[in-house]
C-alpha positions in Angstrom: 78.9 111.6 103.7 77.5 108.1 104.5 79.2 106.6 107.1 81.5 103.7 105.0 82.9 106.7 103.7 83.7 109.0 106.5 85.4 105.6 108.0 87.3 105.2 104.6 88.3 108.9 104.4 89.3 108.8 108.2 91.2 105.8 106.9 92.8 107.6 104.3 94.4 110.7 106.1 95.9 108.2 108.4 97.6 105.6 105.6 98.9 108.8 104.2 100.4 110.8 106.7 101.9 107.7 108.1 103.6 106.3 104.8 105.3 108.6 102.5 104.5 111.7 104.1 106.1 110.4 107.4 109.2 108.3 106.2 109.6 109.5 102.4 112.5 108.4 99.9 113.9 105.3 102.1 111.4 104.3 103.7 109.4 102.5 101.3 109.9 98.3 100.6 111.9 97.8 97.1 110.2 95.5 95.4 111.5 92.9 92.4 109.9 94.9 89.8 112.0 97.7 90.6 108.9 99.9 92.3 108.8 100.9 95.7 105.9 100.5 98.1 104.1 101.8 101.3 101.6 99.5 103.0 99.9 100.5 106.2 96.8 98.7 108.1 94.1 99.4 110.3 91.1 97.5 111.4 89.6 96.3 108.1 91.0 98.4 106.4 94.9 97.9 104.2 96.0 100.5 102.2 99.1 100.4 99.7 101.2 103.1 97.8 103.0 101.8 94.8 105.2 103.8 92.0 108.3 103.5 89.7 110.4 106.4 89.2 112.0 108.9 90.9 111.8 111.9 88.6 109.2 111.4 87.2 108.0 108.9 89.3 103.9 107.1 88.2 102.0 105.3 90.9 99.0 103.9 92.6 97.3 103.9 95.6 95.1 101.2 96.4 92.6 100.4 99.3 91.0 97.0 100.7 88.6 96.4 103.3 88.2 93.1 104.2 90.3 91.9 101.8 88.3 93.7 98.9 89.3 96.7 96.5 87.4 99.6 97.7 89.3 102.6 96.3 92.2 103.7 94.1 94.4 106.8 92.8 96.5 106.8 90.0 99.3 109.8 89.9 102.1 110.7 87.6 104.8 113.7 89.0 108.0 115.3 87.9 110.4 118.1 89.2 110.3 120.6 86.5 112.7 122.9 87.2 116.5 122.4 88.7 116.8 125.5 90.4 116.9 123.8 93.8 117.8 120.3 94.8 115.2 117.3 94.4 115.6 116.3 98.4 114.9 119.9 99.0 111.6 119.6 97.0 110.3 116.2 97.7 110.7 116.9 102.1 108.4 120.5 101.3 105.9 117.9 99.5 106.3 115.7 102.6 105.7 118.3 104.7 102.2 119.7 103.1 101.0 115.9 102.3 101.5 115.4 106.5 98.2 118.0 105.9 96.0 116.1 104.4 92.7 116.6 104.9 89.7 114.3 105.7 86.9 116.0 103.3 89.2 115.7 100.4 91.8 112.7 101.7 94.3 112.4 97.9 97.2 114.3 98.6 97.9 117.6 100.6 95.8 120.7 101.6 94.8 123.3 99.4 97.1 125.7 100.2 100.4 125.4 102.3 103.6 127.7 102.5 107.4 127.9 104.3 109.8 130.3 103.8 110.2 130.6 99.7 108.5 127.4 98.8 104.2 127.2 98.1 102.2 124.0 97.7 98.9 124.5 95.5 96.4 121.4 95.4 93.6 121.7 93.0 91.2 119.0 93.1 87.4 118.1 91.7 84.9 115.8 93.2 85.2 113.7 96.4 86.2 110.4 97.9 83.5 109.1 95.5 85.6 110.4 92.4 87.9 112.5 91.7 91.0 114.4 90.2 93.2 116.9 90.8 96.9 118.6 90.0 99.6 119.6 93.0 102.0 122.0 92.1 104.7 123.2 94.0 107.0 127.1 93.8 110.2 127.9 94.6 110.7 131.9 94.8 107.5 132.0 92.3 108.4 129.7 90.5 107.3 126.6 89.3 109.2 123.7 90.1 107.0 120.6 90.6 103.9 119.0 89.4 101.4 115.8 89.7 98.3 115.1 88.3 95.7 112.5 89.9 92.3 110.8 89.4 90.9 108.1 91.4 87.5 107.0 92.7 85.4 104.4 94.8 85.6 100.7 93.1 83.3 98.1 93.5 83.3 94.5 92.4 79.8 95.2 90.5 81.5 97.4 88.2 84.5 95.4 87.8 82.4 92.5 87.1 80.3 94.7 84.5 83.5 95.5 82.8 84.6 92.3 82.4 81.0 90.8 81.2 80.8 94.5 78.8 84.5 94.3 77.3 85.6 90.5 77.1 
């Protein structure tokens, strides 16, 4: 991993842990819009965590460095099962995300257990690009999902878009 990257992935593990993962429901900034937000900073780097919902709740992530978009991660998530209380289910996911990792920096480990509950995170590719699926059990069963994608995003491609599409 070329060194911008390392940095951004080192980047990553921090926003994370110290935004949703650390404070969750509450402790984001309601905006006007009626989505809630995250936003931490480091160095060069600003990162921010966007979404509307709460079940099911759809978001973005976004990352600038020096004031330009580097990187970003869509994500869409739902409880699907009521056999145990939402709050119960999201601080679980808080606690594996808190495990991020830096060779694969979206959401939480691969694995991750307490007591009945089991986090499962699936992913493809790298910091580069990427997707994946989190899922989350309860006694064996399956009570929560989210699906990402996301990749690296430069302003040569955005600018080819734009020339290519209008």
């Amino acid at each position: 991993m070329n060194t911008n990257l390392s940095q951004l992935s080192k980047f990553l593990v921090k926003a994370k842990i110290n935004t949703y993962a650390s404070s969750g429901e509450g402790g984001e900034r309601i905006l006007s819009d009626g989505s809630k937000e995250f936003e931490f900073k480091e160095g060069e780097f600003k990162y921010r965590d966007r979404y509307f919902g709460y079940n099911p709740f759809i978001g973005q992530e976004i990352v600038w460095r020096n004031e330009k978009v580097v990187w970003g991660m869509n994500y869409y998530g739902k409880i699907v099962s009521e056999i145990i209380p939402a709050k119960d289910i999201y601080q679980f996911l808080q606690e594996a995300l808190k495990r991020v990792t830096k060779d694969k920096p979206f959401r939480g480990p691969n694995n991750y257990r307490r007591d009945d509950f089991k986090y499962i995170n699936k992913t493809k590719g790298n910091v580069e690009k990427f997707e994946g699926q989190e899922i989350i059990f309860y006694k064996n069963k399956l009570v929560y999902k989210l699906n990402y994608h996301g990749k690296l995003v430069t302003m040569k491609q955005s600018q080819k878009f734009l020339k290519d599409y209008f």
